[in-house]
N, C-alpha and C positions, 0 to 999 in steps of 0.2 A: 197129433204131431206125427209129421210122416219122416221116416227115414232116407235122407238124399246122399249121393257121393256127389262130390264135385273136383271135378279136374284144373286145377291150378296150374297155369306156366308162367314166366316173364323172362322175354332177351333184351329188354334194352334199364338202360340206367340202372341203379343198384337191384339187380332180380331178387335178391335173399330179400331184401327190406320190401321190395313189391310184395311180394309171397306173403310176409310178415306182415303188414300193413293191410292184404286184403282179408288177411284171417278175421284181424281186430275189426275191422269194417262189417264181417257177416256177422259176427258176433253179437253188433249194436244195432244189428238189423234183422230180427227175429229168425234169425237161425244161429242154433247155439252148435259148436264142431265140439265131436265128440272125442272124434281121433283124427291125428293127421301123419300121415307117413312120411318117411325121410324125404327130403329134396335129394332130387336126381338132377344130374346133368346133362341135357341131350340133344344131339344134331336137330335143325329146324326140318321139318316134312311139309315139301310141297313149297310154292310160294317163292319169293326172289332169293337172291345173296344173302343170310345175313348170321350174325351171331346165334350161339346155341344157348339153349334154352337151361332155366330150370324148371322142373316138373315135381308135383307133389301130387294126391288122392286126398282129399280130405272125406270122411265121414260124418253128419249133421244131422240135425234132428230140425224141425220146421213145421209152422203150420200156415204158411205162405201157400197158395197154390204155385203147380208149376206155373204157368203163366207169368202170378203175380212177382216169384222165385226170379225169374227168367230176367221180369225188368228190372228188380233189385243189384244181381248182377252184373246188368249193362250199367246201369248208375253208379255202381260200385268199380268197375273198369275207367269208365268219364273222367270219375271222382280222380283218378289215381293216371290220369292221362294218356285214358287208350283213345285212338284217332280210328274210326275204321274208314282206313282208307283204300289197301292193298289187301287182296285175298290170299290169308295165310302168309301177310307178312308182318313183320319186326311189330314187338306192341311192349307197354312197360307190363301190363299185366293181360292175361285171357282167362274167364273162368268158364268153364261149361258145367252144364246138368250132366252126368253119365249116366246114374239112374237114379228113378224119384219112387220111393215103394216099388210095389210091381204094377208100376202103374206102364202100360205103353201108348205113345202119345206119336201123332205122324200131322203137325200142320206147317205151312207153307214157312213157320216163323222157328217151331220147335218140334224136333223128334226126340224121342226118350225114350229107349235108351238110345244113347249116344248112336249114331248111326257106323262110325268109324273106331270105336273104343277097343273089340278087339282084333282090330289089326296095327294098333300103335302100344309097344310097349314101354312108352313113356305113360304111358296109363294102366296098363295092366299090371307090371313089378307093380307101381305102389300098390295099387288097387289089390294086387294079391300080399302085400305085407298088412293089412290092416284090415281085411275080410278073406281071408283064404275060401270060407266057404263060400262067398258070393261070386269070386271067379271060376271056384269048383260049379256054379249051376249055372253059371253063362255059357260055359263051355260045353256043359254037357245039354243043356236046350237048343243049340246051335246044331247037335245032329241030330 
């Protein structure tokens, strides 16, 4: 079982019950969350007009490969009526990998860690309420 963070948002239709609804979903799909940090409220980055986001860090334990991780999540989005249509626009749910163990990953489909995680702190607040030390050694491997 590896330990993953996952980044949580949703702007459209009920966000709180998207959020809610994708936890229950990873849950019944062999990743059990361990911790999940407060929902935040946050301007949308990048991408058209539209409504602001909620945002949450979940922490999980899995024995899915990233990969196999990767498709479960897009399933789990489908599932709950993400369209990918626009880049970095309006969606009811987005989940991403930020990081999967200390595994680092660079292919045309998935990079791990997150490639933009910290410079968005709609992901780093939570991320540092629910691992302090893991943002403590993000940060300090980056110089």
């Amino acid at each position: 079982m590896e330990t993953v963070y996952l980044g949580l948002g949703s702007n459209m239709g009920n966000r709180q019950e998207n959020i809610k609804k994708s936890l229950e979903l990873l849950e019944n799909n062999l990743i059990k969350i361990l911790k999940c940090a407060t929902i935040i409220e946050t301007d949308p980055v990048g991408g058209p007009k539209q409504d602001k986001y909620l945002n949450t860090v979940a922490e999980a334990k899995t024995s899915l490969s990233p990969q196999d991780l990767l498709t479960q999540l897009h399933q789990i989005e489908k599932q709950l009526g993400r369209i990918r249509t626009i880049k970095n626009g309006p969606r009811p749910i987005d989940i991403d990998i930020l990081l999967y163990g200390n595994i680092n990953i660079q292919t045309p489909q998935l990079t791990i860690p997150h490639p933009r995680m910290l410079k968005r702190d709609f992901v780093m607040i939570p991320l540092k309420e629910i691992s302090p030390k893991t943002v403590e050694a993000l940060l300090h491997a980056r110089h």
